[in-house]
NUNUVEX-850419 format. One record per residue (C-alpha): residue in one letter; x, y, z. Coordinates in steps of 0.02 Angstrom, whole numbers, plus 32768, in hexadecimal, padded with zeros to 4 digits. Each point is the difference from the previous one (the first is absolute). Example, Ala and Ser with C-alpha at 12.3 -4.5 7.8 and 13.67 -1.06 7.14 Angstrom:
2
a82677F1F8186/s804580AC7FDF/
END
This chain:
99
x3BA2A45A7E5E/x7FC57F897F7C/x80B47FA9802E/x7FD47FDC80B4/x7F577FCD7FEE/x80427F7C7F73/x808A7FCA8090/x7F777FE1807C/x7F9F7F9B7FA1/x808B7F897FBB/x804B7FF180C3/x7F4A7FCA801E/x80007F827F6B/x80A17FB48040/x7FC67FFD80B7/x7F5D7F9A7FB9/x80677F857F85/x807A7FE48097/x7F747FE6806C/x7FAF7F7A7F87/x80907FB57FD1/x80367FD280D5/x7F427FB77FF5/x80077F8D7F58/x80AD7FD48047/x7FC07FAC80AD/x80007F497FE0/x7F527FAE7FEA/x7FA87F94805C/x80327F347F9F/x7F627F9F7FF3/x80607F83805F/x7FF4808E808A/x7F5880207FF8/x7FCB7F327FEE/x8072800280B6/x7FA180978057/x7F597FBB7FD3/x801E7F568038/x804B806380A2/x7F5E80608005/x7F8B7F567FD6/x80627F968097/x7FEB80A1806E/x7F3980047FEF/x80007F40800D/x8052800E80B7/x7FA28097802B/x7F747F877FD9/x80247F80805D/x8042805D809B/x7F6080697FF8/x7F777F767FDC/x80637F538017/x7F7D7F807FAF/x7F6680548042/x7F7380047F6A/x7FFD80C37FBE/x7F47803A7FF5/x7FAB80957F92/x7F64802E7FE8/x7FBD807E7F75/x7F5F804C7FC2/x7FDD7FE37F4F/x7F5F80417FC3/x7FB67FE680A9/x80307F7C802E/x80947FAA8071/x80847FA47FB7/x807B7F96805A/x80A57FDD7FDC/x80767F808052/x80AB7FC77FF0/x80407F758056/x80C8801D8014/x80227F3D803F/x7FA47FB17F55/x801B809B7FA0/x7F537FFC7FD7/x7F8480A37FBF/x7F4E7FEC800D/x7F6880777FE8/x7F588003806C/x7F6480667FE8/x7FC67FDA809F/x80557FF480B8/x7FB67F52801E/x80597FB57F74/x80BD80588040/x7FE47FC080A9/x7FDA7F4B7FA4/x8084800F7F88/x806B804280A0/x7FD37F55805A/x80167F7A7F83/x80C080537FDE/x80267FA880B2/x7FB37F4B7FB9/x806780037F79/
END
């Protein structure tokens, strides 16, 4: 019995270290690789971006203790700015087309 039991169990031990060796064996990802799919992944969110917004200003406002916080980014001028009020985005907003 004793025999059997001892079979099982090393059939089970080869099955694993055949089963780990096929995974350490897979070739890994090069950092060359993984620089290429995150540039891939970078240009991809750029033209989503772009597509999506074009060079329309991207507005957010928050609450912070309280109060409203605006925040701005101009895509033409590449440009990030911060308001605590909604007069001084809509001024900000205006003066972008003077300059």
């Amino acid at each position: 019995m004793t025999g059997y039991t001892r079979y099982t169990h090393e059939s089970q031990l080869d099955l694993n270290r055949k089963q780990l060796e096929k995974t350490l064996s897979r070739p890994q990802p090069r950092p060359a690789q993984n620089a290429i799919a995150q540039l891939l992944a970078q240009a991809g969110t750029t033209l989503l971006n772009l597509m999506t917004h074009g060079d329309q200003p991207r507005i957010s406002v928050r609450e912070v203790n309280g109060a409203e916080i605006w925040h701005a980014y101009d895509p033409v001028s590449n440009r990030r700015a911060v308001f605590n009020s909604e007069e001084a985005l809509r001024s900000w907003l205006e003066d972008r087309y003077y300059q």
